[in-house]
C-alpha positions, 0 to 999 in steps of 0.5 A: 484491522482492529476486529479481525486482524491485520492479515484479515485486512490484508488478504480482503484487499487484495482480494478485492482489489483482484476483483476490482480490476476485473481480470480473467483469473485464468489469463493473469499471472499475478505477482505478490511480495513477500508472504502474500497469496492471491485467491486460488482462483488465480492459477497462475501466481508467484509470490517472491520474497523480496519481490521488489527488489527482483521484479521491476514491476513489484518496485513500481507497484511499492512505490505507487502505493507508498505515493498514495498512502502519503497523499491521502494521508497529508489530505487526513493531516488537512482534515485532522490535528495531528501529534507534532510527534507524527513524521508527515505532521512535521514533513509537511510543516517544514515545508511549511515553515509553519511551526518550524524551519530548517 
């Protein structure tokens, strides 16, 4: 990100990620939020702006993602000091009652 940029980041994970599942790009329809392309290799694919709030299937992938993103990054907040400004460095001690308590 910090060298090529956001949108390179984005469009080379999800390209890889296309790649990772192996898929006949001829048998697949794709599905994308928002303003987000899929390599030209794949014919069939829509991109639908407001995508989760239209297919279920978009909403399901949002969430899987927002679950692991929270995962790894509490495993990350085990593994290194975060600011006590940071959201999950404060969810996870409130449940905590480490430093502080409802």
């Amino acid at each position: 990100i910090d060298t090529m940029g956001i949108s390179f980041a984005i469009k080379s994970a999800l390209e890889n990620s296309l790649n990772d599942l192996q898929l006949d790009p001829e048998k697949v329809e794709v599905l994308l939020d928002g303003g987000l392309k899929a390599p030209d290799k794949f014919k069939n694919q829509k991109t639908i702006i407001k995508g989760d709030e239209k297919e279920i299937v978009i909403a399901l992938a949002s969430i899987c993602a927002k679950v692991i993103r929270d995962r790894v990054m509490i495993e990350f907040s085990n593994k290194y000091e975060f600011n006590f400004l940071c959201p999950l460095f404060i969810i996870k001690n409130l449940i905590s009652g480490k430093y502080f308590s409802l």
